[in-house]
PDB file as gemmi writes it, atoms N, CA and C in Angstrom:
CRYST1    1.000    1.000    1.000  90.00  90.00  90.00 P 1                      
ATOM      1  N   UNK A   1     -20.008   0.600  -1.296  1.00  0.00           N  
ATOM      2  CA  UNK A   1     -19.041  -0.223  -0.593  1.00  0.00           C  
ATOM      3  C   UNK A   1     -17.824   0.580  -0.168  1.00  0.00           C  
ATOM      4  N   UNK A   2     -17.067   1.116  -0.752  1.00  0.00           N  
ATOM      5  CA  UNK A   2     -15.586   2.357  -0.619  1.00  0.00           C  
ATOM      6  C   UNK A   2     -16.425   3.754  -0.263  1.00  0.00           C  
ATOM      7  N   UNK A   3     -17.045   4.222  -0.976  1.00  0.00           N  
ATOM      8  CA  UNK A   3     -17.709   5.667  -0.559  1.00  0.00           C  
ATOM      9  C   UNK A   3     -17.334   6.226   0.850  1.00  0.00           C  
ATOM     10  N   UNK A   4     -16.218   7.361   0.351  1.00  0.00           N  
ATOM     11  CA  UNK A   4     -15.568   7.509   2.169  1.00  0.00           C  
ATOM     12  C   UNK A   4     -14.837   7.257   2.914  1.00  0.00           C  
ATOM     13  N   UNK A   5     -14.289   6.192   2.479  1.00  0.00           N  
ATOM     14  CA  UNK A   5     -13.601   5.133   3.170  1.00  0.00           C  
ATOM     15  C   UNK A   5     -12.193   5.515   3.253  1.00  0.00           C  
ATOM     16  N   UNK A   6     -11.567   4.990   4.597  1.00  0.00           N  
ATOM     17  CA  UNK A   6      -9.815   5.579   4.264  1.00  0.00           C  
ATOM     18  C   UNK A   6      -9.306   4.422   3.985  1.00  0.00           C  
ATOM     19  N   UNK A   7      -8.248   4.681   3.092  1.00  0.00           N  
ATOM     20  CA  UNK A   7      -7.178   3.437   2.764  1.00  0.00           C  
ATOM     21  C   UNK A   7      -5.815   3.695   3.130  1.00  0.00           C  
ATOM     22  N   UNK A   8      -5.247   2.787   3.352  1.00  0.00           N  
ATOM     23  CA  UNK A   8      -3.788   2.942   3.633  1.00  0.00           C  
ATOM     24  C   UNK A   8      -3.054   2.030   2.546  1.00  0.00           C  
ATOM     25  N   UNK A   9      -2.063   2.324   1.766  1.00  0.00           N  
ATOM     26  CA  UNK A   9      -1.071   1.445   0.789  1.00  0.00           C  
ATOM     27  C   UNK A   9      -0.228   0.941   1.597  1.00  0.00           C  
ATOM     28  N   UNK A  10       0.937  -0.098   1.044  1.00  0.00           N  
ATOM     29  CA  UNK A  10       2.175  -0.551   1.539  1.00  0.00           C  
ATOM     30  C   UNK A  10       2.690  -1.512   0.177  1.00  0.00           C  
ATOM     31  N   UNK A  11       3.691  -1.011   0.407  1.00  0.00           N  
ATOM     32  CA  UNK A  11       4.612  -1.553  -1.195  1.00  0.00           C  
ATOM     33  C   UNK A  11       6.073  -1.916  -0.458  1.00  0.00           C  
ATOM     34  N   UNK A  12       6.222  -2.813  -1.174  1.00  0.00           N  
ATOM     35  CA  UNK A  12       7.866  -3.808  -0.486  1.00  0.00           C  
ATOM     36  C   UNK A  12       8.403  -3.393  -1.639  1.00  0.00           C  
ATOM     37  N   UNK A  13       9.695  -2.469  -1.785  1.00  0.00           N  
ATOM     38  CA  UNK A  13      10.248  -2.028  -2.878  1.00  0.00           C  
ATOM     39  C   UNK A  13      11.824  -2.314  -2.545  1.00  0.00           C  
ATOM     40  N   UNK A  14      12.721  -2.511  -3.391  1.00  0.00           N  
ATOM     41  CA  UNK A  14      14.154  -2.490  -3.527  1.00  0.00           C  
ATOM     42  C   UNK A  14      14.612  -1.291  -3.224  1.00  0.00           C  
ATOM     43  N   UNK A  15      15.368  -0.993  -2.538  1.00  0.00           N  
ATOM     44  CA  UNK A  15      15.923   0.232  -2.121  1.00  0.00           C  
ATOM     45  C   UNK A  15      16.227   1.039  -2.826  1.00  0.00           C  
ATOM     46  N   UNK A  16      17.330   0.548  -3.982  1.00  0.00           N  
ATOM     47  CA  UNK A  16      17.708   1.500  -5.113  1.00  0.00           C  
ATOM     48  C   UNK A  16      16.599   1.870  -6.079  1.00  0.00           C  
ATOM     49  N   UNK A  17      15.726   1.117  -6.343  1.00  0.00           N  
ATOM     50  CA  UNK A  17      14.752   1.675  -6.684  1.00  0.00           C  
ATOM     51  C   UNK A  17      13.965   3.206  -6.238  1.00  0.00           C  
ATOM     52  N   UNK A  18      13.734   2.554  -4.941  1.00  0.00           N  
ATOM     53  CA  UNK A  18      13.015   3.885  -4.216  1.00  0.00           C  
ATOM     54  C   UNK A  18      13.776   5.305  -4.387  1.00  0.00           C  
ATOM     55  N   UNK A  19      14.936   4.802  -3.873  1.00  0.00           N  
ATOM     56  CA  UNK A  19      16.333   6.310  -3.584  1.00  0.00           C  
ATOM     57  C   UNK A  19      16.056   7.055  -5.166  1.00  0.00           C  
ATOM     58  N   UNK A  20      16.300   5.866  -6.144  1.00  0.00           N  
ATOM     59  CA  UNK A  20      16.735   6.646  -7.555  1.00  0.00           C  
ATOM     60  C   UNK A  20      15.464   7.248  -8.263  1.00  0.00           C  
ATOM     61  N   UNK A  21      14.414   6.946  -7.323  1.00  0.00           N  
ATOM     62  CA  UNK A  21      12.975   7.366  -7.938  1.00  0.00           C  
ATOM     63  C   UNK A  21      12.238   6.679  -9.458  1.00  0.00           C  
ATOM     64  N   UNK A  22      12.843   5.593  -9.223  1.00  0.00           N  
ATOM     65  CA  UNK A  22      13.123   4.467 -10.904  1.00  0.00           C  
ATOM     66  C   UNK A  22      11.616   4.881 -11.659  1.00  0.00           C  
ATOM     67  N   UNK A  23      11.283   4.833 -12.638  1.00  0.00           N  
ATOM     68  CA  UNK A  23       9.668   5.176 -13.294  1.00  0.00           C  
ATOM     69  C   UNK A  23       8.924   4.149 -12.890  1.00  0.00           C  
ATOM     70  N   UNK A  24       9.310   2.728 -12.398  1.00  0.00           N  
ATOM     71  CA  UNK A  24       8.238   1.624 -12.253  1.00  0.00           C  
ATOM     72  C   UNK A  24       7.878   2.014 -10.890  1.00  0.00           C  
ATOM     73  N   UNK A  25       8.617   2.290  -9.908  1.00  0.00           N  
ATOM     74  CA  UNK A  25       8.825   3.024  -8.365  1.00  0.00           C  
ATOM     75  C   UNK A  25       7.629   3.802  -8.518  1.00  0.00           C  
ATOM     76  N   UNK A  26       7.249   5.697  -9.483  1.00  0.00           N  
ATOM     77  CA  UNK A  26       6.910   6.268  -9.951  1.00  0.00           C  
ATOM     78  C   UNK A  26       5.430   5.756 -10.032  1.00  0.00           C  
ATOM     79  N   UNK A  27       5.424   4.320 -10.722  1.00  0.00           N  
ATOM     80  CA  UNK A  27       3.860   4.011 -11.846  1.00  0.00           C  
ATOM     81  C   UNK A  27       2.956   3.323 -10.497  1.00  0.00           C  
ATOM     82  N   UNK A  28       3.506   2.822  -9.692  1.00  0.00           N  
ATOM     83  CA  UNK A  28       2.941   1.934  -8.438  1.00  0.00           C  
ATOM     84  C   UNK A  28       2.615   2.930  -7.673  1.00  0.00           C  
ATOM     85  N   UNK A  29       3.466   4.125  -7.415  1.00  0.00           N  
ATOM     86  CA  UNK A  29       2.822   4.894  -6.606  1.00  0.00           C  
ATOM     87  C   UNK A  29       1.475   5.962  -6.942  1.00  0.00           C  
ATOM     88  N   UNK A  30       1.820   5.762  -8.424  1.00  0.00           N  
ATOM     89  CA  UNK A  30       0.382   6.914  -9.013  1.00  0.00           C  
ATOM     90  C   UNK A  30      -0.812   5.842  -8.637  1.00  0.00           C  
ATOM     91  N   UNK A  31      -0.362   4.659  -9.046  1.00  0.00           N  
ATOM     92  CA  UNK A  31      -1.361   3.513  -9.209  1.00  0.00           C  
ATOM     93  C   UNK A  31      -2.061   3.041  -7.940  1.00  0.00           C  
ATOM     94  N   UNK A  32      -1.500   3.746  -6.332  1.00  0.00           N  
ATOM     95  CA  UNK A  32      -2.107   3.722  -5.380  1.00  0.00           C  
ATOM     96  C   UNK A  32      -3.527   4.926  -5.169  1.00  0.00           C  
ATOM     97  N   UNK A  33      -2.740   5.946  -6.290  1.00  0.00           N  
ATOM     98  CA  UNK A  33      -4.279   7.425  -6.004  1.00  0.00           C  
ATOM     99  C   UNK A  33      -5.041   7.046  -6.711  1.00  0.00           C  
ATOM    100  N   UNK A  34      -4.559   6.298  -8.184  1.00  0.00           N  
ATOM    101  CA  UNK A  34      -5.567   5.618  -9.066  1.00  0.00           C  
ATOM    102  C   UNK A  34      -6.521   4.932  -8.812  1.00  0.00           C  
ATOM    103  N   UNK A  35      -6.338   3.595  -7.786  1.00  0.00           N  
ATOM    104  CA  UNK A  35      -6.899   3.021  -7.711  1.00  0.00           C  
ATOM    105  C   UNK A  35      -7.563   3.393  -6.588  1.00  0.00           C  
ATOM    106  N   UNK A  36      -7.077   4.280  -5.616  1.00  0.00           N  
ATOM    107  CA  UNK A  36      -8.530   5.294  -4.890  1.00  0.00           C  
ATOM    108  C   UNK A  36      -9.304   6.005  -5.444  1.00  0.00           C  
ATOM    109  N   UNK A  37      -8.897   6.777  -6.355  1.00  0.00           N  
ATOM    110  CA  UNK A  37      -9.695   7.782  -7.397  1.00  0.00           C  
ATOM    111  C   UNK A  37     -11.213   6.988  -7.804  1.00  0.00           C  
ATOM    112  N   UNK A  38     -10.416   5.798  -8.000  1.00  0.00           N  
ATOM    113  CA  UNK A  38     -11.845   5.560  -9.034  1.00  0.00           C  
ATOM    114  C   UNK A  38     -12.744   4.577  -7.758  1.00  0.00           C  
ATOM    115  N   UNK A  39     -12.297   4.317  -6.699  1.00  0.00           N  
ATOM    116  CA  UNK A  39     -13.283   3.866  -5.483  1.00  0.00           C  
ATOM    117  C   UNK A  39     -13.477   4.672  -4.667  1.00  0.00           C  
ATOM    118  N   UNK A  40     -13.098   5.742  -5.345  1.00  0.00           N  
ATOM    119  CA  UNK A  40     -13.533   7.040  -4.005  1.00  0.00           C  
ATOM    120  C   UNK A  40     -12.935   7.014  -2.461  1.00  0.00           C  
ATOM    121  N   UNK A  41     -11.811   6.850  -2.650  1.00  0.00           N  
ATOM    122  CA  UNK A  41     -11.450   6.156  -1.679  1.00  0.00           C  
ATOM    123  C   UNK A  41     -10.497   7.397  -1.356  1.00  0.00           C  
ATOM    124  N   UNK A  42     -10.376   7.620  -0.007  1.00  0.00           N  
ATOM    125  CA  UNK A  42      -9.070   9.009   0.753  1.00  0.00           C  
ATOM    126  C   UNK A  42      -7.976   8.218   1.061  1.00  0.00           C  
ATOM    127  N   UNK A  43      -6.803   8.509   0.006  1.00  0.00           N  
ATOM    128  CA  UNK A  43      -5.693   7.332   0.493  1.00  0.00           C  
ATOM    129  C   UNK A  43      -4.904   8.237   1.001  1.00  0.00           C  
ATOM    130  N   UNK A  44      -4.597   7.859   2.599  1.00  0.00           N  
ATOM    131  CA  UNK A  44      -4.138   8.582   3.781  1.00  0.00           C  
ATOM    132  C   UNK A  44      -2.139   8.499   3.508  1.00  0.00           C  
ATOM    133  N   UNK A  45      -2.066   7.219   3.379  1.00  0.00           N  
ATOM    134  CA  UNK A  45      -0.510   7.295   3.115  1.00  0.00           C  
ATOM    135  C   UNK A  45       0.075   5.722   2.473  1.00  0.00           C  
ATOM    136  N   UNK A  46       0.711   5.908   2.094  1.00  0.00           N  
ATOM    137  CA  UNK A  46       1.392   4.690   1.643  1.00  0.00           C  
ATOM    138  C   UNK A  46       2.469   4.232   2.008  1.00  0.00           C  
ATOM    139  N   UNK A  47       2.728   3.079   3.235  1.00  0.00           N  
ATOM    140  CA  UNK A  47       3.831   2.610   3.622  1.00  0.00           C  
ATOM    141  C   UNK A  47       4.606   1.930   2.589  1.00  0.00           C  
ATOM    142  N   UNK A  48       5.911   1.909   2.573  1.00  0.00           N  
ATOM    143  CA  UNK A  48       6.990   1.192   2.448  1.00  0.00           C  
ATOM    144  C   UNK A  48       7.952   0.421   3.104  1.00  0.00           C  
ATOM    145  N   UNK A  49       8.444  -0.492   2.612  1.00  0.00           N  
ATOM    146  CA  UNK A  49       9.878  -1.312   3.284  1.00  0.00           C  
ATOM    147  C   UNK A  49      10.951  -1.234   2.155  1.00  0.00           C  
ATOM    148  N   UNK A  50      11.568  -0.927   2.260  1.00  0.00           N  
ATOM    149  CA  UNK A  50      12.662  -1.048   1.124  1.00  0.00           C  
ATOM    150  C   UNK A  50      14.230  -1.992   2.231  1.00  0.00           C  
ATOM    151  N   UNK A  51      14.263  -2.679   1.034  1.00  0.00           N  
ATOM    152  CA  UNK A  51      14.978  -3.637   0.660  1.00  0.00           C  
ATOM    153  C   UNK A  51      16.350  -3.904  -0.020  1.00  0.00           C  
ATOM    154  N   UNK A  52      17.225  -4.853   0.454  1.00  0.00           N  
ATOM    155  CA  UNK A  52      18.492  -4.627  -0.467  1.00  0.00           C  
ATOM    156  C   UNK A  52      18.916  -5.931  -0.435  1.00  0.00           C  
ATOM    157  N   UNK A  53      19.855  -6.508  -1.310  1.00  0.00           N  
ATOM    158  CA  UNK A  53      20.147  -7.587  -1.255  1.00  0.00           C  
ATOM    159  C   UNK A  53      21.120  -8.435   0.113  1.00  0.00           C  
ATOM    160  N   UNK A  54      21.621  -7.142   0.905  1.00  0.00           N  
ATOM    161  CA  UNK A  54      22.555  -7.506   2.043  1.00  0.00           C  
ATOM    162  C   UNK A  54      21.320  -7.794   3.214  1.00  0.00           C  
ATOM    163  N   UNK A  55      19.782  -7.149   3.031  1.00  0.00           N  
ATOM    164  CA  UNK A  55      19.291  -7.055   4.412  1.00  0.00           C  
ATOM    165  C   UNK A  55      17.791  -7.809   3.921  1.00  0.00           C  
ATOM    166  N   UNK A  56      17.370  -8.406   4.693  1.00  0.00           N  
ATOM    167  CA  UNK A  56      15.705  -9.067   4.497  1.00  0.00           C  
ATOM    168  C   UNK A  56      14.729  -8.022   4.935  1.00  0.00           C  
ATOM    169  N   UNK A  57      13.598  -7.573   3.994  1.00  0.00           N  
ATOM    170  CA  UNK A  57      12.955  -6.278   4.586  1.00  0.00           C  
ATOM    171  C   UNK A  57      12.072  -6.909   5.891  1.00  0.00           C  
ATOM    172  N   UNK A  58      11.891  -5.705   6.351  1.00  0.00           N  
ATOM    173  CA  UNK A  58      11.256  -5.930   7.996  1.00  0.00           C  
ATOM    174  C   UNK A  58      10.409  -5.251   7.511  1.00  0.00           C  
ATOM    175  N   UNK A  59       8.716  -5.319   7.861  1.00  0.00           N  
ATOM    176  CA  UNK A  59       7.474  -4.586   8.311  1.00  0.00           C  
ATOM    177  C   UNK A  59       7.945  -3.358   8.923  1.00  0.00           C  
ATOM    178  N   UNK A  60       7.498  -1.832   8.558  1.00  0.00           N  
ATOM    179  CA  UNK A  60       7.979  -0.485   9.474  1.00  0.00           C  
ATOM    180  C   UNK A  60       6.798  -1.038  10.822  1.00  0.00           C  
ATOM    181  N   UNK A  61       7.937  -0.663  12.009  1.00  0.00           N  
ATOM    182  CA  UNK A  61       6.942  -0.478  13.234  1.00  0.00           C  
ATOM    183  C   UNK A  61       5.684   0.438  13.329  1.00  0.00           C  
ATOM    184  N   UNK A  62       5.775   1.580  12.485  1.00  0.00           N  
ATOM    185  CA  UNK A  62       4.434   2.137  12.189  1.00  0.00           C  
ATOM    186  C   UNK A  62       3.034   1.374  11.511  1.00  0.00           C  
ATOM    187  N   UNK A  63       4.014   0.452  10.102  1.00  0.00           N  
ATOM    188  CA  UNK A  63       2.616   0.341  10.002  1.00  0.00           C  
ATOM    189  C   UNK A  63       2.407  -1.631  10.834  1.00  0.00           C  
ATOM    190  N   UNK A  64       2.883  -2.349  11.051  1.00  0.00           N  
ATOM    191  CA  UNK A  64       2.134  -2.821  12.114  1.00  0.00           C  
ATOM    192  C   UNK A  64       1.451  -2.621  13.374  1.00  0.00           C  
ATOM    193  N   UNK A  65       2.269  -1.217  14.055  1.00  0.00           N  
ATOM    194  CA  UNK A  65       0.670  -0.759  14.517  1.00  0.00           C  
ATOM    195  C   UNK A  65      -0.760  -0.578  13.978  1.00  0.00           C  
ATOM    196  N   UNK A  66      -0.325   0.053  12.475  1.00  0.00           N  
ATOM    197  CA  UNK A  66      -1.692   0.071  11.862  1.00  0.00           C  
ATOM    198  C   UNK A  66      -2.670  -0.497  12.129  1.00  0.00           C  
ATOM    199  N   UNK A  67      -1.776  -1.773  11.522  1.00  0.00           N  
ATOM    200  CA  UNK A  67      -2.909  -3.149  11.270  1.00  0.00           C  
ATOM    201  C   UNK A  67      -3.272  -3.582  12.667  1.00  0.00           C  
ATOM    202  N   UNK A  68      -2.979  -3.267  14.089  1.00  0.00           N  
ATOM    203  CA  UNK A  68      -3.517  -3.752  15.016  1.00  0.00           C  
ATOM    204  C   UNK A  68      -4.791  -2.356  16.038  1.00  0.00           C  
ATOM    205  N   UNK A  69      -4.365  -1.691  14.736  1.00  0.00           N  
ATOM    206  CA  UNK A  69      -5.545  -0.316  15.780  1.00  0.00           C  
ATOM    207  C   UNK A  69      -6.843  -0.761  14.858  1.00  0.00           C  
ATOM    208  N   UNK A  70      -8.148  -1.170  15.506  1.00  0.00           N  
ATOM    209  CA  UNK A  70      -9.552  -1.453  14.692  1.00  0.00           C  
ATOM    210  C   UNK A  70     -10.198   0.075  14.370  1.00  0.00           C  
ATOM    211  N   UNK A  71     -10.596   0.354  13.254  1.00  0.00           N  
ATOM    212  CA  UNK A  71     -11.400   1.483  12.717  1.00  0.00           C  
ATOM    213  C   UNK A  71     -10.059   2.368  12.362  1.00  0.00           C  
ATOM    214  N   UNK A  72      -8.652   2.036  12.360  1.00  0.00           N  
ATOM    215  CA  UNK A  72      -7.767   3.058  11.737  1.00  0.00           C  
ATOM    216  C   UNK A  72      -7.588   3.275  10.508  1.00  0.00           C  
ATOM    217  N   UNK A  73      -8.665   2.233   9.806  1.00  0.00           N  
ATOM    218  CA  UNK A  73      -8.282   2.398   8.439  1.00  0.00           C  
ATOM    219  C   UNK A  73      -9.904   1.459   8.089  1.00  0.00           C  
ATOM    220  N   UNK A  74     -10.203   1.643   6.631  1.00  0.00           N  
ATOM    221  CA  UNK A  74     -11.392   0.865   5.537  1.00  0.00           C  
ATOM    222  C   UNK A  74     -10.789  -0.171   5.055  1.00  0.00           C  
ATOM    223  N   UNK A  75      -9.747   0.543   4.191  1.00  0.00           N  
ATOM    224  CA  UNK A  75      -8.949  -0.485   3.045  1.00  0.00           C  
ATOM    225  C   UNK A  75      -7.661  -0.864   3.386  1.00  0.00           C  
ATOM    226  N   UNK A  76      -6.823  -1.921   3.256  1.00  0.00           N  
ATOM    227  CA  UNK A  76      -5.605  -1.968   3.128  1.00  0.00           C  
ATOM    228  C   UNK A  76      -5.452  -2.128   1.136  1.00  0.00           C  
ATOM    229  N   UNK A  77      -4.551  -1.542   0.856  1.00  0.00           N  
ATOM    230  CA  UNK A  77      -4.029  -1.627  -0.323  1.00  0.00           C  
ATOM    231  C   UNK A  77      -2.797  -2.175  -0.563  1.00  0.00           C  
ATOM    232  N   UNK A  78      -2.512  -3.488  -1.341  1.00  0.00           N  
ATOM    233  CA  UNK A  78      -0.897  -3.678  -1.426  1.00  0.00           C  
ATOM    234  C   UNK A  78      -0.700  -3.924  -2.364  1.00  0.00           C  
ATOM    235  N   UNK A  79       0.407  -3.756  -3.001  1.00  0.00           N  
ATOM    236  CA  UNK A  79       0.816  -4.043  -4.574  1.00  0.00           C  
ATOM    237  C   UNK A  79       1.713  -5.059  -4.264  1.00  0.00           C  
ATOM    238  N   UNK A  80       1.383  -6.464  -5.593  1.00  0.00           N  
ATOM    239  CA  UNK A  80       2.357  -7.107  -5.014  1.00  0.00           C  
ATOM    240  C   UNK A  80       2.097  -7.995  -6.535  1.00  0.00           C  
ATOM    241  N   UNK A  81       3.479  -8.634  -7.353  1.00  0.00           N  
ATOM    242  CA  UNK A  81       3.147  -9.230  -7.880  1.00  0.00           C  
ATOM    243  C   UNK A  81       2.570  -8.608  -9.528  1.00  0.00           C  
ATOM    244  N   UNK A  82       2.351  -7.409  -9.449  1.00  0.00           N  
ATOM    245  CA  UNK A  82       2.262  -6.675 -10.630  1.00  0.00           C  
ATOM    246  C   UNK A  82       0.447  -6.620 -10.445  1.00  0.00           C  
ATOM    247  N   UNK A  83       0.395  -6.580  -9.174  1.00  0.00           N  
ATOM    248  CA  UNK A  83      -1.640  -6.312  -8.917  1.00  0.00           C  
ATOM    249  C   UNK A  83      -1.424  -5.599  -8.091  1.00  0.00           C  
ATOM    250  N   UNK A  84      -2.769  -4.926  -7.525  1.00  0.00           N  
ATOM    251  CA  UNK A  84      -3.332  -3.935  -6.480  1.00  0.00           C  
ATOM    252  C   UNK A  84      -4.472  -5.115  -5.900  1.00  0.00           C  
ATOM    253  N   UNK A  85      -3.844  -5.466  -4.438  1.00  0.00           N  
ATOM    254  CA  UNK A  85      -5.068  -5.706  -3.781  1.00  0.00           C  
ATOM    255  C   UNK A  85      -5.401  -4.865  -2.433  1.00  0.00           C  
ATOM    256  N   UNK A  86      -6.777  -5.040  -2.549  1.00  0.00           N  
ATOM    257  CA  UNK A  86      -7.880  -3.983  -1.748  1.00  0.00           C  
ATOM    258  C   UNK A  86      -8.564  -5.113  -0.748  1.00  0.00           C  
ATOM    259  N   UNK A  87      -7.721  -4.801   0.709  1.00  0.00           N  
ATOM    260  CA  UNK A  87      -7.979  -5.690   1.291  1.00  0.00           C  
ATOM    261  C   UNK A  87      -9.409  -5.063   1.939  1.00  0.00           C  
ATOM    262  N   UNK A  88     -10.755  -5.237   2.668  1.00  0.00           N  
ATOM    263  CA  UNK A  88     -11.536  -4.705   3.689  1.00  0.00           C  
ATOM    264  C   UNK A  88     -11.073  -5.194   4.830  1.00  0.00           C  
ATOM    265  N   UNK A  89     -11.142  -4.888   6.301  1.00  0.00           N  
ATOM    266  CA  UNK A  89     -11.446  -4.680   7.611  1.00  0.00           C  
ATOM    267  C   UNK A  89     -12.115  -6.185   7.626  1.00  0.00           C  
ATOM    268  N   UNK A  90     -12.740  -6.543   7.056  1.00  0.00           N  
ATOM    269  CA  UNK A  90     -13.608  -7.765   7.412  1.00  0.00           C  
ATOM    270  C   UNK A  90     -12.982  -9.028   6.625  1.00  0.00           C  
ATOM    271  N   UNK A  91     -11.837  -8.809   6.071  1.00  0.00           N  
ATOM    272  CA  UNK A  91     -11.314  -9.821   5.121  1.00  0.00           C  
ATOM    273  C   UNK A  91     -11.526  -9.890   3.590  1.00  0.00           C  
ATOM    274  N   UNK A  92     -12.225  -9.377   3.304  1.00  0.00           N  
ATOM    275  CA  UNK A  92     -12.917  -9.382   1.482  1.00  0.00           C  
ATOM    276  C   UNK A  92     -11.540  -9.035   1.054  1.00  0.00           C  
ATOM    277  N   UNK A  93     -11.256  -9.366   0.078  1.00  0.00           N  
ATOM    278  CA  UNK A  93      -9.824  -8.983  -0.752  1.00  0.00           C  
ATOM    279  C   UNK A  93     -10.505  -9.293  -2.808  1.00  0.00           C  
ATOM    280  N   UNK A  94      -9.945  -7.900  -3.163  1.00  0.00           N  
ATOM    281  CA  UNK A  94     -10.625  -8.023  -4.681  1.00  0.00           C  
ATOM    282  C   UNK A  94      -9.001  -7.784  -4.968  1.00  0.00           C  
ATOM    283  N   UNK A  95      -8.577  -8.008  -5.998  1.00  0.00           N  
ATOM    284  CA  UNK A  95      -7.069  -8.015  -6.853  1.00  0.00           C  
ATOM    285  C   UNK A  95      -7.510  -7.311  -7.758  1.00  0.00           C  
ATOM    286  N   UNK A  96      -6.842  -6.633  -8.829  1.00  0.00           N  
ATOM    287  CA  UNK A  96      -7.134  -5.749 -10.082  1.00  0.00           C  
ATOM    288  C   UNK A  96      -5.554  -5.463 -10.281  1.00  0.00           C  
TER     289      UNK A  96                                                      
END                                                                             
């Protein structure tokens, strides 16, 4: 099913988080190679939005292009909620 496959991440993070490199910041991002590692999966890059309490995060204009180019990607990956979901191209979504 993954064998090969490219994935792309995206994580909605608090700003100060990101800047200060916080360890939970740190554990989500290992936890994006992790959870390619073990689906064999080539994780190409991992978007972010970072966030602050003065501003509402916006989607980066990069990666909504993503999501509208077909075959630019296998997997979407998002952490959200204290899970990893692994979205497919065709809709299937598994959580872990």
């Amino acid at each position: 099913m993954y064998k090969n496959s490219k994935a792309f991440g995206y994580i909605l993070v608090e700003k100060e988080f990101a800047e200060s490199n916080h360890e939970h910041y740190k554990q989500v991002l290992k936890g994006f190679e992790k959870v390619c590692k073990e689906r064999n999966l080539k994780l190409v890059k991992v978007y972010e939005d970072r966030f602050t309490d003065a501003n509402a995060p916006q989607p980066t204009k990069e990666f909504l292009n993503l999501l509208g180019v077909k075959g630019k990607y296998d997997y979407l990956i998002n952490f959200s909620l204290g899970h990893y979901m692994i979205m497919s191209p065709d809709g299937q979504l598994e959580i872990i």
